[in-house]
Backbone as CSV, one residue per row, in Angstrom:
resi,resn,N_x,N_y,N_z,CA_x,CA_y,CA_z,C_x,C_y,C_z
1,UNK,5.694,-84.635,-40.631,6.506,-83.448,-40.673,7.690,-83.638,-39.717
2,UNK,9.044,-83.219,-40.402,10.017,-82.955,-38.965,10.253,-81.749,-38.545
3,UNK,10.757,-81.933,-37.230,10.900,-80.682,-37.054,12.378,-80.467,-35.821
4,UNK,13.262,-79.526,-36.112,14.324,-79.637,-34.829,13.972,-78.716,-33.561
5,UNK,13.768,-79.237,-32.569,14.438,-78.073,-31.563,15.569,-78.343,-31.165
6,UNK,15.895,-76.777,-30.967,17.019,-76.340,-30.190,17.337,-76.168,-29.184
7,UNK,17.328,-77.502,-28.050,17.982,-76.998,-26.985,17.074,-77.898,-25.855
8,UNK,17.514,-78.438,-25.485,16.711,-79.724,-24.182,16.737,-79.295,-22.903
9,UNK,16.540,-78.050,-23.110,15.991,-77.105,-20.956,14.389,-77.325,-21.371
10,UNK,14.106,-77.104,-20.588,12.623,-77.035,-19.876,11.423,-76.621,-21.008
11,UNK,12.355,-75.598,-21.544,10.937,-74.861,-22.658,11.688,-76.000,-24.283
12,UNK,12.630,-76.284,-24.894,12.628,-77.186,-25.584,11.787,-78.522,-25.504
13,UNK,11.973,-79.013,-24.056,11.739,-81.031,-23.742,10.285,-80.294,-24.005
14,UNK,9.102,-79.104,-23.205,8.002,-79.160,-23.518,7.827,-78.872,-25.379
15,UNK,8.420,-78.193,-25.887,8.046,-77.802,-27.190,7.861,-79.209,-27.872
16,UNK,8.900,-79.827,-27.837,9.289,-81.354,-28.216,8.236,-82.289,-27.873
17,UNK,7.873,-82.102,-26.835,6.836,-83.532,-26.060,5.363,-82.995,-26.992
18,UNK,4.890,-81.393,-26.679,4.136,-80.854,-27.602,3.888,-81.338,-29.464
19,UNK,4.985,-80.950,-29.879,4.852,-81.356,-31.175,4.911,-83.186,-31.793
20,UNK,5.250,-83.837,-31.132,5.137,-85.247,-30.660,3.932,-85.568,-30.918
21,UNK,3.203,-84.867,-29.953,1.600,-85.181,-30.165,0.976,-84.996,-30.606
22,UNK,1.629,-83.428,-31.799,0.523,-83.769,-33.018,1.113,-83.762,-34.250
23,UNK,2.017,-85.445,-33.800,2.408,-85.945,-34.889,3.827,-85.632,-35.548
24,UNK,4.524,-84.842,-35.000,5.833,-84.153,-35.828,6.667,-85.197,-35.542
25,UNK,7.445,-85.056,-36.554,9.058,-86.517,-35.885,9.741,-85.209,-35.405
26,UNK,10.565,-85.543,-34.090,11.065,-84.533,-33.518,12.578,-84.764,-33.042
27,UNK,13.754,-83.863,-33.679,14.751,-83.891,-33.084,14.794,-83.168,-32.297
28,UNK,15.958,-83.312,-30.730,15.760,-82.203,-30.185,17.592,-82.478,-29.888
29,UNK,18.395,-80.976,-30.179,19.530,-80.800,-30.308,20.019,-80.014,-29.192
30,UNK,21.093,-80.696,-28.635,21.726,-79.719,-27.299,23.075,-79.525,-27.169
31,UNK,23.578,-78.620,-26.802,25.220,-78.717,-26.939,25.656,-79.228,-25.868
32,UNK,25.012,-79.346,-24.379,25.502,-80.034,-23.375,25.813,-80.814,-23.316
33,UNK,26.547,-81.587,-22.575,26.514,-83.162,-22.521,24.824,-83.809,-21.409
34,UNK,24.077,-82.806,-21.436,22.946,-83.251,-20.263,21.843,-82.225,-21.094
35,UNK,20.936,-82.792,-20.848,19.246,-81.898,-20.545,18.891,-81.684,-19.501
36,UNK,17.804,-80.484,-19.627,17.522,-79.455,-18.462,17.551,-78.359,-18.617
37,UNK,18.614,-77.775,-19.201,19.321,-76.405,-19.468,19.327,-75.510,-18.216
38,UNK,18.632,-74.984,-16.993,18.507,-74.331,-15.780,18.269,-75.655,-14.861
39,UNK,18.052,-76.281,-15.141,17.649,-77.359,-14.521,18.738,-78.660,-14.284
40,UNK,19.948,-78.172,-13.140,21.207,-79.155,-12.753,21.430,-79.657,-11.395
41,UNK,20.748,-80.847,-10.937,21.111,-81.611,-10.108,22.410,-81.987,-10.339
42,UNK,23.026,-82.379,-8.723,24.114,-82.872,-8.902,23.927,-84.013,-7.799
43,UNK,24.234,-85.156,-7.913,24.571,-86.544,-7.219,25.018,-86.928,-6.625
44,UNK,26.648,-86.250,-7.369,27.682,-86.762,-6.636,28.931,-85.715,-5.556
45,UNK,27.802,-84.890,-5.317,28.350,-84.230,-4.192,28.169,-84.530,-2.560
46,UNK,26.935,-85.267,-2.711,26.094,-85.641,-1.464,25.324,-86.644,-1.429
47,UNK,24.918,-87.120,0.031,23.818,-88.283,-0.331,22.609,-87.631,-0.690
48,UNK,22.310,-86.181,-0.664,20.787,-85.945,-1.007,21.563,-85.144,-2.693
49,UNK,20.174,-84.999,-3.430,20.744,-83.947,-4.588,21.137,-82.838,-4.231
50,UNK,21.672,-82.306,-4.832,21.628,-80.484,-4.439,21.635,-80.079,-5.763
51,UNK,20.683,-78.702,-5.875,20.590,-78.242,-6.885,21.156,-77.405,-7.396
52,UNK,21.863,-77.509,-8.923,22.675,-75.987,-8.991,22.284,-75.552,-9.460
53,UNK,21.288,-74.975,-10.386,19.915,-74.303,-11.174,18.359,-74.149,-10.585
54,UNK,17.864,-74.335,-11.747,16.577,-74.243,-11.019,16.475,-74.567,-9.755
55,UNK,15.296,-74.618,-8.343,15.411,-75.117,-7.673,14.102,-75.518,-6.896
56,UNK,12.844,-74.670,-7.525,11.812,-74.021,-6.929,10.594,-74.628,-7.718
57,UNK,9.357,-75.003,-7.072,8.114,-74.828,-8.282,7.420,-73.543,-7.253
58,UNK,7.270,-72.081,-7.827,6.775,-71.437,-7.103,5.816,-71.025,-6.854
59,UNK,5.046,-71.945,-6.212,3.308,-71.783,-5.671,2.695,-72.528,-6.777
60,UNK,1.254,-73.041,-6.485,0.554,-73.820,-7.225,0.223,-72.951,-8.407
61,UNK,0.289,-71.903,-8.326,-0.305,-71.424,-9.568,0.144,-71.451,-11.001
62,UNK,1.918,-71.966,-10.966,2.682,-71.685,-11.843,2.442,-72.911,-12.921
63,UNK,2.535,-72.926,-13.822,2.609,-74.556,-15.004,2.994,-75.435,-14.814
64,UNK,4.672,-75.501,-14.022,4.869,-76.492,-13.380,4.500,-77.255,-12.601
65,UNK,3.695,-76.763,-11.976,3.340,-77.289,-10.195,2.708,-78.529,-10.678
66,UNK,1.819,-78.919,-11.377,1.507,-80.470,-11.610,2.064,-81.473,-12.072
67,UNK,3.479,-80.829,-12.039,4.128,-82.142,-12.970,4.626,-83.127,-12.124
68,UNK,4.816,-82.670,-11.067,5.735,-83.728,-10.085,4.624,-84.587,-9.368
69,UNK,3.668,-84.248,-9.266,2.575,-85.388,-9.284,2.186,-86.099,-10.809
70,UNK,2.121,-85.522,-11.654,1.747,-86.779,-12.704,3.361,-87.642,-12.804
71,UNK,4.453,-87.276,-12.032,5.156,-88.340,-12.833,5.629,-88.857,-11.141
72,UNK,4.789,-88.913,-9.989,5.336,-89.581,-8.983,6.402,-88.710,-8.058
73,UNK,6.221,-87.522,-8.583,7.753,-87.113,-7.351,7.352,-86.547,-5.928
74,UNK,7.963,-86.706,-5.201,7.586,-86.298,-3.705,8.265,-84.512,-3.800
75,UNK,7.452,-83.548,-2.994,7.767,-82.558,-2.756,7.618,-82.256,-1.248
76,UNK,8.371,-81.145,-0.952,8.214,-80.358,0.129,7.979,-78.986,0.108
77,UNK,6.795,-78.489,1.387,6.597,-77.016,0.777,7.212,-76.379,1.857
78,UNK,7.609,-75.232,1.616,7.661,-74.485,2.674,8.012,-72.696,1.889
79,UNK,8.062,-71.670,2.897,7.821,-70.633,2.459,9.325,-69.780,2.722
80,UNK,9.497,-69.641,1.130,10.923,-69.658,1.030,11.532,-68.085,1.721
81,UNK,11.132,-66.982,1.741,10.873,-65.914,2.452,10.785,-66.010,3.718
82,UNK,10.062,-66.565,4.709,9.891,-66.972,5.794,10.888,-67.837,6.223
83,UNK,10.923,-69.010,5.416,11.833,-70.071,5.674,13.560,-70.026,6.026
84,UNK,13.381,-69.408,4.759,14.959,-69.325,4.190,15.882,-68.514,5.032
85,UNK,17.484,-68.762,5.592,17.655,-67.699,6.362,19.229,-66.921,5.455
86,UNK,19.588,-65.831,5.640,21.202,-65.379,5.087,21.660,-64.738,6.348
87,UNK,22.910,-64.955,6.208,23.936,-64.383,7.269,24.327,-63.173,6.825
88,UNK,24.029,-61.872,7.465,24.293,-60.469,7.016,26.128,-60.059,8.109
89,UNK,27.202,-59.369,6.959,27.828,-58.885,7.271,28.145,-58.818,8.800
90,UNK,27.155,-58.333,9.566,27.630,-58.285,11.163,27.094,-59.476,11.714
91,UNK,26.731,-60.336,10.691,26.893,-62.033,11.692,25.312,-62.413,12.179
92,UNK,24.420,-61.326,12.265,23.759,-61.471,12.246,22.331,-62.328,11.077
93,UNK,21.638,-63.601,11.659,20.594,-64.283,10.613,19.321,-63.211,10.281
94,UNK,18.804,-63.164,9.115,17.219,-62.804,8.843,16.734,-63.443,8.012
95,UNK,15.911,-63.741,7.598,14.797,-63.643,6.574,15.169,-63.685,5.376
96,UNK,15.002,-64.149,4.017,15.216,-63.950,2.757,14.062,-62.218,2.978
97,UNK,12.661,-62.591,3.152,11.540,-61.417,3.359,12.653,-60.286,3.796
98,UNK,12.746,-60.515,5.155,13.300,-59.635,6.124,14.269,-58.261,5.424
99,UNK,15.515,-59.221,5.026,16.417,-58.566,4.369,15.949,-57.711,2.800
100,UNK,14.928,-58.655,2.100,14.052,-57.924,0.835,13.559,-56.155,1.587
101,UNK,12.898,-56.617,2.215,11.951,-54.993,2.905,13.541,-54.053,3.344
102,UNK,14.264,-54.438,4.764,14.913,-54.023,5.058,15.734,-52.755,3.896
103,UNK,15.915,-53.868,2.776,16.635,-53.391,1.604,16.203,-52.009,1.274
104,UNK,15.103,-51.999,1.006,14.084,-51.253,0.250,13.646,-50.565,0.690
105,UNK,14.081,-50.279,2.201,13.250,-49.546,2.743,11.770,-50.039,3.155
106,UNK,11.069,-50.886,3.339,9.734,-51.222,3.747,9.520,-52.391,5.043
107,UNK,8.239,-51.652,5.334,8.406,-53.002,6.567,7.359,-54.228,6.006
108,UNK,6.710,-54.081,4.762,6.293,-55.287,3.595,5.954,-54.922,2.890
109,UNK,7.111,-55.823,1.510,6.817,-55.552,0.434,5.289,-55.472,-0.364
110,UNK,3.800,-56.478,0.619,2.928,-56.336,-0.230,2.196,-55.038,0.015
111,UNK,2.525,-54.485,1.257,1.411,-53.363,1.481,2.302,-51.903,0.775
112,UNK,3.398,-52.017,-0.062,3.419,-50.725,-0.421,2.876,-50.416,-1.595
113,UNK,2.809,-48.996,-2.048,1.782,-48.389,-2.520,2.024,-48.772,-4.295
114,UNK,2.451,-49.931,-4.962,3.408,-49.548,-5.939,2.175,-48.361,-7.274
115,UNK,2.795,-47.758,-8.246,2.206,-47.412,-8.946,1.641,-47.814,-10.022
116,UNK,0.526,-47.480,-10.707,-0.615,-48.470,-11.514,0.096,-48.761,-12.581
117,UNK,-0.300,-49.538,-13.345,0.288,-50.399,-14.869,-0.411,-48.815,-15.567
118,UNK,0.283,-48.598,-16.712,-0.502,-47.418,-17.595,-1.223,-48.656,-19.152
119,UNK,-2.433,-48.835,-18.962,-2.993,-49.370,-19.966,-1.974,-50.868,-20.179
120,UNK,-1.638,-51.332,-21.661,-1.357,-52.336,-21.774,0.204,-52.791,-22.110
121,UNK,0.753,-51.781,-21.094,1.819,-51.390,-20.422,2.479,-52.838,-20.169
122,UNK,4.119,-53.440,-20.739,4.644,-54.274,-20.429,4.884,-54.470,-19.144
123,UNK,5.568,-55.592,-18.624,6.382,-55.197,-16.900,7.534,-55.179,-17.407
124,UNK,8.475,-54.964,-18.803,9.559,-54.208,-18.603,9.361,-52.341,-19.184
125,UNK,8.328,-52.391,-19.688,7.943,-50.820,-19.738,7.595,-50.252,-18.172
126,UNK,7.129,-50.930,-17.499,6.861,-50.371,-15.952,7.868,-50.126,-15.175
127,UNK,8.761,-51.443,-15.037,10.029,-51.413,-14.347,10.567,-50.121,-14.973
128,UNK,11.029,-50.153,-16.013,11.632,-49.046,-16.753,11.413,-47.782,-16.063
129,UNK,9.762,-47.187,-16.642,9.281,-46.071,-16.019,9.394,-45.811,-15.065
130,UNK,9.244,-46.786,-13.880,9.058,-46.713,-12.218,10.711,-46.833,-11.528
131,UNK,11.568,-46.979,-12.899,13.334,-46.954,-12.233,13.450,-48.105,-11.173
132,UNK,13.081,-49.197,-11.697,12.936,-50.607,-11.024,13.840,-51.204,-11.429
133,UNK,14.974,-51.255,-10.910,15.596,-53.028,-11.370,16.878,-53.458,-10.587
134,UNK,17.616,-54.420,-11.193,17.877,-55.410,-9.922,17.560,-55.216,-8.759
135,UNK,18.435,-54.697,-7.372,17.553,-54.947,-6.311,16.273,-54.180,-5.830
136,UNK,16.021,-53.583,-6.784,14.687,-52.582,-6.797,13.859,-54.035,-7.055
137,UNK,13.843,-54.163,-8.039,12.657,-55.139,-8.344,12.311,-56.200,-7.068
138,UNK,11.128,-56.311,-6.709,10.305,-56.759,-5.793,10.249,-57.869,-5.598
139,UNK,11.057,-58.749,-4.638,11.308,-60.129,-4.831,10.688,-61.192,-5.340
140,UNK,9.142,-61.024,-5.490,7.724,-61.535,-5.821,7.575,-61.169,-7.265
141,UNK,8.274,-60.127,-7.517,8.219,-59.972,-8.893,9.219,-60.608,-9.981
142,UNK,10.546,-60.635,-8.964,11.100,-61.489,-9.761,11.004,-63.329,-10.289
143,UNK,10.054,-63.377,-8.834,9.841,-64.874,-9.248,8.967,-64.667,-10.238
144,UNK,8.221,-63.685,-10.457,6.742,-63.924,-11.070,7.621,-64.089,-12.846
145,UNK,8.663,-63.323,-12.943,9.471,-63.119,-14.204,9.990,-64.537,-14.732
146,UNK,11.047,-65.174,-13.650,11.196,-66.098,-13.400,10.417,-67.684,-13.773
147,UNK,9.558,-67.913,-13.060,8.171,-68.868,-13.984,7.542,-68.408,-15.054
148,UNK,7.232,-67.325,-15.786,6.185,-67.148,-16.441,6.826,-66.602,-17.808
149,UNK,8.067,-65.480,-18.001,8.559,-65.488,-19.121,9.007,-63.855,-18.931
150,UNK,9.667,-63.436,-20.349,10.478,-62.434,-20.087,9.371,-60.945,-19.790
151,UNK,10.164,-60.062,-19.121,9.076,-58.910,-19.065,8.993,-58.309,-19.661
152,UNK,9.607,-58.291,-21.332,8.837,-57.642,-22.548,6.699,-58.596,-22.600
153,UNK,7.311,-59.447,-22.238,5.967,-60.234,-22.773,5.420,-60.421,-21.668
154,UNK,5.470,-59.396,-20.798,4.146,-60.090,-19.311,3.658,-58.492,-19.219
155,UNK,2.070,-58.857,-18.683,1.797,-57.666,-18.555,1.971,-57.027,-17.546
156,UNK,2.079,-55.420,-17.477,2.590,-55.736,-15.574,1.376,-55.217,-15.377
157,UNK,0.042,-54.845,-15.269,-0.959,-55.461,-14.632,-1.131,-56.037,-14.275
158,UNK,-1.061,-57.769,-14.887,-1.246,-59.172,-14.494,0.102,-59.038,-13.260
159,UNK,1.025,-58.564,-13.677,2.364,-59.207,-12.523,2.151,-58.542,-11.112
160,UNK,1.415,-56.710,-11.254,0.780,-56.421,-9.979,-0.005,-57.256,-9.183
161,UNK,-1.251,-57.200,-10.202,-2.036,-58.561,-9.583,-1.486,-59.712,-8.485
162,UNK,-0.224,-60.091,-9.269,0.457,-61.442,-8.657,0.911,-60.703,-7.361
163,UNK,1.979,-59.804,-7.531,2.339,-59.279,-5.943,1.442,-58.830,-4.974
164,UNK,0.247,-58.195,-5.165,-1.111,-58.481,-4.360,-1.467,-59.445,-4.045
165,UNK,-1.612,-60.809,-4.604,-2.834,-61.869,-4.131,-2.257,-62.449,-3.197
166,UNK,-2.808,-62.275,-2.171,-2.428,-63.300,-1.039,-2.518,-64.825,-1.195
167,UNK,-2.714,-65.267,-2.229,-2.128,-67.036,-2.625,-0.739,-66.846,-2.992
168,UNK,-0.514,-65.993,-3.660,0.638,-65.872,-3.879,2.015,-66.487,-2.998
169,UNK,1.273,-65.943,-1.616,2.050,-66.161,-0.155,2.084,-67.488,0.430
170,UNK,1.818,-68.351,-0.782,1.344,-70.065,-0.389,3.046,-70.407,0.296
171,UNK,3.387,-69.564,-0.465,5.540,-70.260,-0.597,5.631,-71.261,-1.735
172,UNK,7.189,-71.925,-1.677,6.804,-72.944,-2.729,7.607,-74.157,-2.410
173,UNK,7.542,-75.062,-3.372,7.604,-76.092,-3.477,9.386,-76.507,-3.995
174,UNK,9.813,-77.670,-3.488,11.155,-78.363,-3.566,10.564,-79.982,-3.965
175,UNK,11.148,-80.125,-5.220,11.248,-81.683,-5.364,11.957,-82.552,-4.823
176,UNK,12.177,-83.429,-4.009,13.045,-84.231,-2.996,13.806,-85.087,-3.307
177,UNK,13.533,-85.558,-4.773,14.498,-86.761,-5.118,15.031,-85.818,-6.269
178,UNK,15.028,-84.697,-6.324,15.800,-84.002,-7.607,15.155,-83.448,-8.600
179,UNK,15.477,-82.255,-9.103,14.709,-81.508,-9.700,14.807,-82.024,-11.738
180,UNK,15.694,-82.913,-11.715,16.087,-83.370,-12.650,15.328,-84.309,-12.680
């Protein structure tokens, strides 16, 4: 059987490598001059990569997280909230965390009270209901959107869940020789 995909980012190269294996002849079509699609190292800006897309595998729990060991890549972890710092208006450094709560009013985002999923309630029916979005939405939540897929199709039960579990708080992961 053939079959085309459309488009050589991250969710194409897997669809592609997928159907490969059971058997499809597979084109895979891109308008870029590169594959990846979110996924853009650059080379020749520096001696290390720097990334202009993707940048993150976030926490072991996500699909990605095993890939850079089955194909040899070195990572570094650290906890990007904690880690990470921004320069606010009066010059003053905080926290990626810091500035999240600050924002929002909270002194942490996991201990506030959010309100329950109603049954089998999307996480963009919740956001919706609960008047959540851009910097409303919960920095943990956006990663959770981020790795896992759009929030018509996640449940926000499951995505509460995620902003509760304290693994969650592992931080995450940077590939070192390039995310490419």
């Amino acid at each position: 059987m053939k079959t085309l995909v459309i488009g050589a980012g991250i969710a194409g190269l897997a669809a592609a490598q997928d159907l490969q294996k059971a058997k499809h002849q597979v084109t895979v079509l891109e308008a870029q001059h590169r594959v990846g699609g979110r996924i853009h190292t650059e080379r020749s800006f520096a001696a290390v990569p720097i990334e202009l897309g993707a940048e993150f595998i976030h926490s072991s729990q996500v699909p990605t997280y095993p890939l850079p060991q089955q194909f040899g890549l070195r990572t570094i972890h650290f906890n990007q909230q904690e880690d990470t710092l921004v320069r606010l208006p009066d010059g003053s450094l905080r926290t990626i965390a810091e500035v999240g709560c600050e924002q929002r009013g909270y002194n942490n985002i996991r201990l506030v009270d959010w309100p329950e999923a109603k049954g089998e309630e999307s996480l963009a029916e919740y956001l919706n209901r609960n008047q959540l979005c851009g910097q409303r939405v919960p920095y943990k939540l956006q990663e959770y959107i981020s790795d896992f897929d759009h929030p018509r199709r996640l449940s926000a039960q499951a995505a509460l869940e995620f902003l509760y579990d304290k693994s969650a708080e592992e931080g995450d992961y940077r590939i070192l020789d390039g995310y490419d």
